[in-house]
TORDO-615468 format. One line per 3 residues: for each residue x negated, y negated, z negated of C-alpha. Coordinates in steps of 0.001 Angstrom, whole numbers, plus 500000, padded with zeros to 6 digits. Layout:
N
X Y Z ~ ...
end
This chain:
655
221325 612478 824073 ~ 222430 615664 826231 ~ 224884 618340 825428
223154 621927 824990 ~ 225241 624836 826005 ~ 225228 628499 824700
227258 631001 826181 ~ 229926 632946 823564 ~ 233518 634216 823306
236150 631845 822496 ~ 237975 632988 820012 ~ 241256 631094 820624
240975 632802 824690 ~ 239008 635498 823702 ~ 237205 634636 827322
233097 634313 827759 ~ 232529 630399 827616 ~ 230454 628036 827151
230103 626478 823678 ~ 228517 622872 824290 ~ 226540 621001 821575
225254 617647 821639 ~ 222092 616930 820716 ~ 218938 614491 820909
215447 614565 820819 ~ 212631 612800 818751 ~ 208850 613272 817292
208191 614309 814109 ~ 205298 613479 811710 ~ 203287 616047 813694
204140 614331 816885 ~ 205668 617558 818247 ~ 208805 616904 819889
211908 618698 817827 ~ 215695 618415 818334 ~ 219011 618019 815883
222525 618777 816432 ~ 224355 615214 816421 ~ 227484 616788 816757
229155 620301 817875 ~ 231301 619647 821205 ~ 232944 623169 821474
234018 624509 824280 ~ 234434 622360 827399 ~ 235400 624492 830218
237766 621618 831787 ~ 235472 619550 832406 ~ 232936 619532 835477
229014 618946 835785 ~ 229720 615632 836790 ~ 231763 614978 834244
230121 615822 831004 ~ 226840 613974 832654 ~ 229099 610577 832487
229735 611832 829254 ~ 226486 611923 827392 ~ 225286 608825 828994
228188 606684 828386 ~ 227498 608211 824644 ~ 223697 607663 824615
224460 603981 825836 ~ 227026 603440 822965 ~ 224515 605290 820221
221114 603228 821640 ~ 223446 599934 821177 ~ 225047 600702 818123
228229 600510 819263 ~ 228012 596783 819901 ~ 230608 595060 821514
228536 592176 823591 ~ 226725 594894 825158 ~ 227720 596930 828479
228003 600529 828870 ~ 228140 602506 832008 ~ 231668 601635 833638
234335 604891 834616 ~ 238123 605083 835844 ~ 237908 608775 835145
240522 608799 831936 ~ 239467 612267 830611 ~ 235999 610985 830453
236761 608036 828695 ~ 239704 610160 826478 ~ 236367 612375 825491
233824 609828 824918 ~ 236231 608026 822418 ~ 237176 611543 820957
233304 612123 820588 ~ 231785 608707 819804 ~ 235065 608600 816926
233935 611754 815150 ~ 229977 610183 815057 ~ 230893 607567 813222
233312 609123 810611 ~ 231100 611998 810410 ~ 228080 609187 809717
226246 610869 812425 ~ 224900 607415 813870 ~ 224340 603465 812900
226560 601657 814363 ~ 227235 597965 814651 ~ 229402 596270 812331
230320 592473 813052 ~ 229502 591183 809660 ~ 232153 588923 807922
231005 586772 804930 ~ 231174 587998 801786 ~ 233329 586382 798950
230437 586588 796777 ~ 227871 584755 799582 ~ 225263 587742 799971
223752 588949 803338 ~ 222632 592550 802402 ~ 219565 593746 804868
217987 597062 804887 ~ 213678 595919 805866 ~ 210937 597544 805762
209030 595091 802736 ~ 205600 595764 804328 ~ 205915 593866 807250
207074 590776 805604 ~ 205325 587783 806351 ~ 205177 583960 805443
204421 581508 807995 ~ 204567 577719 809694 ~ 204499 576266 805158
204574 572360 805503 ~ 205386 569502 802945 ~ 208825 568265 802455
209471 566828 799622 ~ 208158 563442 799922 ~ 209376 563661 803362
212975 564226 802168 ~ 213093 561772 799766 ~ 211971 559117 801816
214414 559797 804640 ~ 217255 559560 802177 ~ 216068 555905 800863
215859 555166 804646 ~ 218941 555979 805107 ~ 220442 553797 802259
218544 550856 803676 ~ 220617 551717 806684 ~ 217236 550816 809547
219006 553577 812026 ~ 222771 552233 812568 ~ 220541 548539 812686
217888 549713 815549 ~ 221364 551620 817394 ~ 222758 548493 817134
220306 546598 818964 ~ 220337 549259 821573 ~ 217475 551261 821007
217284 555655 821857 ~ 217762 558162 819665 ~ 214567 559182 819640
213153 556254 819392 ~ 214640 555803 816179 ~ 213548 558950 814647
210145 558324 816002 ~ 210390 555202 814216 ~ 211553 556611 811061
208646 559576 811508 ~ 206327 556611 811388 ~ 207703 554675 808526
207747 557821 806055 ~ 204687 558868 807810 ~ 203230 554917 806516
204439 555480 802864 ~ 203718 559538 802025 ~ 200363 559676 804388
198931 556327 805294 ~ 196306 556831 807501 ~ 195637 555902 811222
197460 557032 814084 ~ 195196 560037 815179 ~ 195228 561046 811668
199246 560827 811142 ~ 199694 562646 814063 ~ 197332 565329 812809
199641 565297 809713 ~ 202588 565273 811348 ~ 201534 568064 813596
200009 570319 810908 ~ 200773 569630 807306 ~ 204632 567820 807004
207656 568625 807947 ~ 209184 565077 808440 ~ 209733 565338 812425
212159 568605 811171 ~ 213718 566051 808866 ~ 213928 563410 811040
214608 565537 813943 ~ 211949 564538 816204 ~ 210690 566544 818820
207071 567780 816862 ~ 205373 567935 820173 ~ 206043 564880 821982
204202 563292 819060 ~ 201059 561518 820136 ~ 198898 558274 818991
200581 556499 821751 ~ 203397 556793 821017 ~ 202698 555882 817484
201387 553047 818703 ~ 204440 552117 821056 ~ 206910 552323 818357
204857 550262 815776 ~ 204922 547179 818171 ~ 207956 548086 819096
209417 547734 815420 ~ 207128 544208 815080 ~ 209279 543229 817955
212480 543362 816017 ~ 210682 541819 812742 ~ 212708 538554 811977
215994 540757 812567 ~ 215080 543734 810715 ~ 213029 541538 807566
217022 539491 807081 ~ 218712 543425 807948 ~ 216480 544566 805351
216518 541455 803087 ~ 220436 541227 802472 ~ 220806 545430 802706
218771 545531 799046 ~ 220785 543138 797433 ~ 224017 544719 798719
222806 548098 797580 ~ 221408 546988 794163 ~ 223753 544006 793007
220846 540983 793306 ~ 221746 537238 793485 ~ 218100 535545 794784
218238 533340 791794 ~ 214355 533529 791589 ~ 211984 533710 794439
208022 534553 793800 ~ 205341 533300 796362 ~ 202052 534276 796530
199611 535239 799163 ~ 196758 537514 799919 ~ 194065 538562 802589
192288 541218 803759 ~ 189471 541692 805746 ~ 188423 543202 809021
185983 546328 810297 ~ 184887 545414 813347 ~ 183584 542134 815155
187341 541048 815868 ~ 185335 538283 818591 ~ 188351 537054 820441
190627 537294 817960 ~ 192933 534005 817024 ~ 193720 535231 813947
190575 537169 812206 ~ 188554 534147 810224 ~ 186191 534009 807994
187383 532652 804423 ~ 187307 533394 801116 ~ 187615 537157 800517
189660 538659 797098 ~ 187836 541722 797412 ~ 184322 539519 797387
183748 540837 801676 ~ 182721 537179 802640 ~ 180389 539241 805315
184093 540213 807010 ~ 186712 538225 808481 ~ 190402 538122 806996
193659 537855 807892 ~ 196513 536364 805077 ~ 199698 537829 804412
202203 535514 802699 ~ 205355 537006 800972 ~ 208381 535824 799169
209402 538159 796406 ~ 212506 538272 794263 ~ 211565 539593 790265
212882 543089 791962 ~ 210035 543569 793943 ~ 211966 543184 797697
210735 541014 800228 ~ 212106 538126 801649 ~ 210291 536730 803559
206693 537580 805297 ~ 204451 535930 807394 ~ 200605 536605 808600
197845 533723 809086 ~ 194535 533065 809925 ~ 192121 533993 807560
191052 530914 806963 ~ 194015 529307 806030 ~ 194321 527692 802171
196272 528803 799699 ~ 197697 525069 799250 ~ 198683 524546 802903
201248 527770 803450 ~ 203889 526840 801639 ~ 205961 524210 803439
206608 526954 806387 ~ 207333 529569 804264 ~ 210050 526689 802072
211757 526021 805053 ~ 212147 529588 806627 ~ 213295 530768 803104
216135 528524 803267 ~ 216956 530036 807083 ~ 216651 533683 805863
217969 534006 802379 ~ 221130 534471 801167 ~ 223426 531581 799883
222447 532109 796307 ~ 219166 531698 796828 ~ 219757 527971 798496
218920 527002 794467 ~ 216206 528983 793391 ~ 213675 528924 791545
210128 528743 792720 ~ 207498 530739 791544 ~ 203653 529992 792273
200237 530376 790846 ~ 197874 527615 790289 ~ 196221 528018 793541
199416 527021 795393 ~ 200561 524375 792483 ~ 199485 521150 794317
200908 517650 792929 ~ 201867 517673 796839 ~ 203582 520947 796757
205216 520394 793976 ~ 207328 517246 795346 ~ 207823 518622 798417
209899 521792 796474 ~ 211534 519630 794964 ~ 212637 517859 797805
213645 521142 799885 ~ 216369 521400 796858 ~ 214784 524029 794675
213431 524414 791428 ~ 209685 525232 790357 ~ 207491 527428 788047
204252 527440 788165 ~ 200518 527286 785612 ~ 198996 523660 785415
196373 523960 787659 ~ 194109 521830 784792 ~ 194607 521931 781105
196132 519059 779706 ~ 194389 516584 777374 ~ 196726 514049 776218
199974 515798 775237 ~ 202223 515497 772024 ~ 204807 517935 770463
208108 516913 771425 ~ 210766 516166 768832 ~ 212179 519146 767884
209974 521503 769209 ~ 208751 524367 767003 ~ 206486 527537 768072
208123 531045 769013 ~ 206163 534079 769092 ~ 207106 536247 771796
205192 539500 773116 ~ 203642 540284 776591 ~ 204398 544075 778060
201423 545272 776001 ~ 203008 544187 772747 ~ 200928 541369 772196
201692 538629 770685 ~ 201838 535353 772283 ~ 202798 531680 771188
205021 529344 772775 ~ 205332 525368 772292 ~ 207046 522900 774049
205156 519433 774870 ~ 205071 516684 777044 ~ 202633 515075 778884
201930 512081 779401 ~ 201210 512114 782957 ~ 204609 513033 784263
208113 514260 783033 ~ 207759 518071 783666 ~ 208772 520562 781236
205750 522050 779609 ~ 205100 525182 777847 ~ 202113 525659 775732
200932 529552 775846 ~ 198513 530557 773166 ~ 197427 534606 773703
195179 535674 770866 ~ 194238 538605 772999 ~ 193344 535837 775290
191284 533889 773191 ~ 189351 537043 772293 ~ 188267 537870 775688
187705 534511 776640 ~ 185675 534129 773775 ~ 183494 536623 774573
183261 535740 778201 ~ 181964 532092 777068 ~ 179729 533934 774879
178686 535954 777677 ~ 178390 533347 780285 ~ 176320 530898 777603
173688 533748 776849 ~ 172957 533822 780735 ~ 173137 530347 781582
170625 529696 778829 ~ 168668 532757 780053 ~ 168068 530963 783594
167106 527431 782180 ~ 164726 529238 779928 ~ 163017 530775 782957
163115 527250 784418 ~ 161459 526148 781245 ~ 158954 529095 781121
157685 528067 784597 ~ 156569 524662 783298 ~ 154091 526426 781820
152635 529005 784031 ~ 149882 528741 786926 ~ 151503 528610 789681
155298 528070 788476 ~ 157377 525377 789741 ~ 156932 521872 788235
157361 519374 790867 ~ 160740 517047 789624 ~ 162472 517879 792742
161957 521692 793022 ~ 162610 522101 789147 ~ 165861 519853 789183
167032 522127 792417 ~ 167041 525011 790365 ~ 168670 523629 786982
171131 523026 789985 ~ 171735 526562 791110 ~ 171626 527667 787407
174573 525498 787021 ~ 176483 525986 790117 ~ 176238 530044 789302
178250 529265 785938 ~ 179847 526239 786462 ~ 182469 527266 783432
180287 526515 781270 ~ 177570 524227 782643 ~ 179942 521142 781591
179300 521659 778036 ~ 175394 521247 778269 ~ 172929 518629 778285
169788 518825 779732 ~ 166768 516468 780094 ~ 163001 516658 781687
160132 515155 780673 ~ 158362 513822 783524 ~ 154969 512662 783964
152856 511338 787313 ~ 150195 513626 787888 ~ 146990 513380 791071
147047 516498 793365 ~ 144406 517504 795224 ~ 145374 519094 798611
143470 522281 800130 ~ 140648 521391 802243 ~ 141459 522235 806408
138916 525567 807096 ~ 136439 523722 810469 ~ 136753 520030 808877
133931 518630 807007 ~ 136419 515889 805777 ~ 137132 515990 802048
140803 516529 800711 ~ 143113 513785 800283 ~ 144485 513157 796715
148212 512611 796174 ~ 150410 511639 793196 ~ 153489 513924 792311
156005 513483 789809 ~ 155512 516738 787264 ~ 158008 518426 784955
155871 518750 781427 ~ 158819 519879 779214 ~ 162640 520617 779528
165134 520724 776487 ~ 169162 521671 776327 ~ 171640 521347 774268
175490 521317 773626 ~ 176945 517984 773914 ~ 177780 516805 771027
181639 517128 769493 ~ 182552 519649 771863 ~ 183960 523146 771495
183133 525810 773738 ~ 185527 527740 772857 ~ 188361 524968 771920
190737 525808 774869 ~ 190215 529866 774789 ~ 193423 531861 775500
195612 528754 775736 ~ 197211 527638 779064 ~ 200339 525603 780067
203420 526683 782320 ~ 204773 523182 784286 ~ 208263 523847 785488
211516 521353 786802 ~ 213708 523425 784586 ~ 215457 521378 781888
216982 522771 779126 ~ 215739 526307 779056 ~ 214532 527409 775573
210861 528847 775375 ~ 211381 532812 775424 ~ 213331 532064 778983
210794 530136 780722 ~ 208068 532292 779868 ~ 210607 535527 780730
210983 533888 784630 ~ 206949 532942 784483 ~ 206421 536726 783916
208086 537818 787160 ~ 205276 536844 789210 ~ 203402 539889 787977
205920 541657 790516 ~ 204434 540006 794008 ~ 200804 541223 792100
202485 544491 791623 ~ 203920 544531 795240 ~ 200013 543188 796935
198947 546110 794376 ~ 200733 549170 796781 ~ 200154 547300 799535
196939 547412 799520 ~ 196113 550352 797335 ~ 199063 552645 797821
199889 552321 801647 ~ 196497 551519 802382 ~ 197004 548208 804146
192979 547415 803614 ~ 190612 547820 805903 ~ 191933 547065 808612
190302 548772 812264 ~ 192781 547696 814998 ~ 190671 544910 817692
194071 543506 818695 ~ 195627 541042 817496 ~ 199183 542661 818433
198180 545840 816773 ~ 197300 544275 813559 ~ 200805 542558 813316
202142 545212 814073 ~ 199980 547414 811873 ~ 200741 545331 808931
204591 544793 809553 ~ 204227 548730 809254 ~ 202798 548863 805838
205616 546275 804832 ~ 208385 548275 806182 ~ 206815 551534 804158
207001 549227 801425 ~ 210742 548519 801610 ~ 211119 552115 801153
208847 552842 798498 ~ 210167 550020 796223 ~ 213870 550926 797595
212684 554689 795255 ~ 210717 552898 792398 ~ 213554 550301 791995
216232 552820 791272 ~ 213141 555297 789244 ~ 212858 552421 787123
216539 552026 785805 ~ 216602 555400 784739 ~ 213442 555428 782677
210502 557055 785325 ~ 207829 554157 785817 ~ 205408 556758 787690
203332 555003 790141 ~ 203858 556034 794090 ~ 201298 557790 794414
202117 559775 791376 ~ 205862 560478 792698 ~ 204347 561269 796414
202317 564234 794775 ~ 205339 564767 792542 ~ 207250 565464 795763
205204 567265 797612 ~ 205116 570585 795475 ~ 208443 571360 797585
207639 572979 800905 ~ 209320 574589 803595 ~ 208153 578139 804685
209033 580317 807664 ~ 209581 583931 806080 ~ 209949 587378 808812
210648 590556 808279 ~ 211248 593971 810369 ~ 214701 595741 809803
215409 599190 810172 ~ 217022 598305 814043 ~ 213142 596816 814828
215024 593760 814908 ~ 212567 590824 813114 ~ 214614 588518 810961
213444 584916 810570 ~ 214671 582751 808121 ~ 213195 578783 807453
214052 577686 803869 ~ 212940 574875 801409 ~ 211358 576053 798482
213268 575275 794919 ~ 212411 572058 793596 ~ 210290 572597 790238
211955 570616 787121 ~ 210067 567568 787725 ~ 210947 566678 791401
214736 567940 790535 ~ 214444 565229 787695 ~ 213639 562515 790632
216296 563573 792972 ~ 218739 563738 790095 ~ 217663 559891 788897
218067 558781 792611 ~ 220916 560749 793233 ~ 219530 562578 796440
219966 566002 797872 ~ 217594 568927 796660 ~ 217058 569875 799886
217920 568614 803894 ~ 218920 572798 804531 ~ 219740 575700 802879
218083 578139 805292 ~ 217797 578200 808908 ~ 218098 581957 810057
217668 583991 813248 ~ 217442 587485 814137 ~ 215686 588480 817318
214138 592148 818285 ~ 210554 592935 817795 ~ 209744 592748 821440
211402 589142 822112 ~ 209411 587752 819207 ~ 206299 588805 820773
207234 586950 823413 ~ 208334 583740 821508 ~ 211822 584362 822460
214072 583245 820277 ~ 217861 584035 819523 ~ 219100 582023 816948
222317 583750 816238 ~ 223456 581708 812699 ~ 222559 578325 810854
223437 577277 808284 ~ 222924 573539 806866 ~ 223618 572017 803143
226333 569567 804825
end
């Protein structure tokens, strides 16, 4: 801006003056460079050269600036100068002959108006947060940060450890591939407030031994915090173990066996996890084995740190087991440790009697099926037993028998067919080797067949020796002429189908309640279920020893959290599985949205996007924030933006 002079007679002197007129220059859409009148000065013949130079560049600072108060303009203790620039910059602005800067106060209605050119907006930097959210809330009711503060661990430690834990339960994966996540796709390090790039495989591995380290504290932190939050008394306590196996060699490990795989790997080696599980799904207690360890033989450790961990209430619960675990020997010794037990005979019983009294309920199962309950007693002991008849039961077993009779009959027929054929096996020994097999490959239903040879002595000539002009030696053999099978006579193949017994201590509990507290042991099935399916506990890769403990205590602190969300999901009518909720969740994102004002100033602003109705329907039922901000906003010019320099000038959080 410069003043512009033109020489004319002043009317008020009647003297030939200067009139002065400031103006500016700029480029129009022919790029020729043109000039405008900003504002008409008059005539200025008190003031010097000097003067009206200080003048139009104290004015071309305030103009450039907007009139912005945190900037400086060019400094003068000439008072006519200053009395003119104020005289000159006031008449701008109320003639609206310039933008100028206007602190902006917040508006009673909440709006921040912007003038932006809508072509240059942009989205950027979209990540996952919904899952991520969610999760941090339910750590935070489980209350794992004030517990690691308290045992004197960093801040950021602790929200490294909570990045891992969600990290476990909304992307289980391995470390390289969380970090990937965590780098590219979520958002939970801006949740948890993590430093993004400080986050490595190391340290992923670092903080999962680290939290393995604090396991007995944190599993009784975590133990006692759940039935605080959600009002349980540990009247009942499920046990129940699993295993899983290994990829890898695992050669010096102590605790990788081989053992009797669930998921049929007998080529791999396994590790066991033992839990204790109250009918609400939350562990009590957990402990990993050897992989070759019996179901039978883990239960007097686990007894005796139950009583150590548990709350008071639970110093008189009730014990319940599967048949695998159900050992006469077992069974004493839980009743010795001062609890109760419930558990399925391990053998049917054979000589039982009705009791006096007794009568049969019918009862259904949770897919409305109806099942029959009796109370007998046996006559090998004073247990209370329950007689469970399941007519869906007996169907499938039926069929199964069927199944498994067609096939073992299929087998001996081959066996039989073979007597018969040149060349076929019919030596006693080989033939009575595979009737063997046959049996021990259905050994269900083997026990309910007879089966006899006919044998008969037979010569045998053996080959003669090729270079020998000796003749071949004879040789008697015992052959199999004929084989015949039947079902033994009396019995019923199918006499026991879809009946079983419960055996319990409990006296004095009608039918419908014992077989209510048998049916909580579908929740430790339920919890192994998302343990191993969910949070993708199975295979495991690590070589180490320490980072399989450590990579399983992991998978068990994700699933405090999960079941911490299902728990309370439940109650209020949602019984959608976790992964089902997880890609629920994760239609809310966060995006980074810019856009170019009218001052060339960018404006960046990081929101959440609005939950849809079914994600708003899960924070509602867990009572949970829609959102961890409202938006995040800065405004920086174009030219510190290209230089990743960033002013962050307001924020503005949901509280």
């Amino acid at each position: 801006m410069y003043f512009k002079v033109s020489m004319r007679t002043n009317p008020a002197t009647g003297v030939y003056s200067g009139y002065y007129r400031l103006v500016e220059s700029y480029r129009n859409s022919d790029d020729r460079v043109c000039h405008r009148t900003i504002l008409n000065a008059g005539y200025l013949d008190e003031l010097t050269t000097d003067q009206l130079n200080l003048i139009q560049k104290i004015l071309t600072s305030k103009v450039n600036n907007h009139g912005n108060p945190l900037f400086e303009f060019p400094y003068t203790e000439d008072e006519t100068v200053t009395h003119y620039v104020d005289k000159f910059y006031g008449r701008m602005v109320a003639e609206k002959r310039i933008d100028i800067f206007v602190e902006k106060k917040p508006s009673k209605s909440g709006k921040d108006i912007q003038a932006i050119d809508i072509n240059s907006i942009r989205n950027k930097d979209v990540r996952e947060v919904g899952a991520e959210w969610m999760s941090y809330q339910a750590i935070g009711q489980l209350q794992i940060a004030p517990f690691l503060e308290g045992r004197g661990w960093a801040p950021d430690d602790i929200k490294l450890a909570q990045s891992h834990i969600i990290g476990r339960a909304v992307y289980p994966a391995s470390e390289l591939e969380t970090t990937r996540w965590m780098r590219e796709n979520s958002s939970v390090c801006e949740v948890t407030g993590y430093d993004i790039d400080r986050v490595t495989k190391d340290q992923l591995y670092r903080i999962s031994k680290k939290l393995y380290a604090e396991k007995e504290e944190l599993e009784q932190h975590l133990s006692v915090r759940t039935n605080e939050l959600f009002d349980i008394e540990d009247k009942i306590v499920l046990y129940d173990l699993t295993n899983t196996y290994f990829e890898g060699r695992k050669q010096n490990s102590q605790l990788a066996k081989y053992g009797r795989s669930k998921e049929k790997r007998s080529d791999a080696k396994l590790v066991v996890l033992a839990l204790v599980v109250n009918p609400e799904g939350f562990i009590k207690y957990s402990s990993v084995l050897e992989g070759n360890m019996a179901d039978s033989k883990t239960l007097g450790a686990m007894i005796n740190k139950l009583r150590i961990k548990t709350s008071v209430s639970a110093q008189k619960a009730l014990v319940i087991i599967d048949a695998g675990i159900a050992t006469e020997e077992n069974l004493k010794m839980i009743r010795a440790k001062g609890y109760d037990y419930l558990c399925v005979s391990r053998s049917n019983l054979k000589n039982y009697h009705i009791g006096a009294g007794a009568t049969t309920i019918t009862v259904t199962d949770n897919k409305k099926q109806k099942i029959d309950l009796c109370r007998v007693k046996s006559e090998c002991n004073t247990d209370y037993y329950l007689k469970v008849e399941s007519h869906s039961k007996e169907i499938k077993e039926r069929s199964m028998n069927q199944q498994f009779r067609s096939r073992f009959e299929a087998e001996l027929q081959k066996i039989a067919d073979s007597l018969t054929k040149k060349g076929g096996v019919k030596q006693e020994d080989k033939v009575h080797e595979r009737i063997g097999r046959a049996k021990q490959k259905y050994p269900s239903i083997q026990r309910y067949f007879d089966i006899e040879t006919e044998v008969k002595e037979a010569v045998v000539t053996r080959r003669k020796q090729k270079g020998t002009g000796a003749e071949a030696p004879e040789e008697k053999k015992k052959i199999v002429t004929s084989m015949k099978w039947w079902i033994k006579e009396g019995v019923d193949i199918n006499a026991r189908s879809g009946v079983y017994f419960i055996r319990t201590s409990l006296e004095g509990n009608p039918e419908d309640m014992v077989w209510q507290f048998y049916n909580t042991i579908r929740e430790v099935e339920a919890t192994f279920r998302v343990l191993k399916t969910d949070l993708d506990l199975r295979p495991i890769y690590h070589q180490k020893d320490e980072s399989t403990m450590a990579h399983l205590h992991l998978g068990l602190l994700a699933y405090w959290l999960v079941n911490t969300v299902r728990h309370q999901l439940k109650t209020k009518g949602i019984n959608s599985g976790w992964r089902e909720i997880v890609r629920t969740m994760n239609t809310q994102k966060t995006v980074t949205t810019l856009a170019q004002n009218v001052y060339d100033q960018v404006i960046m602003i990081r929101r959440c996007s609005e939950p849809n109705q079914n994600v708003r329907n899960i924070y509602d039922a867990l009572k949970y924030k829609y959102a961890p901000y409202v938006k995040r906003k800065s405004v920086v010019h174009k030219s510190e933006l290209d230089n990743c320099q960033f002013i962050d000038k307001q924020r503005i959080y949901s509280g």
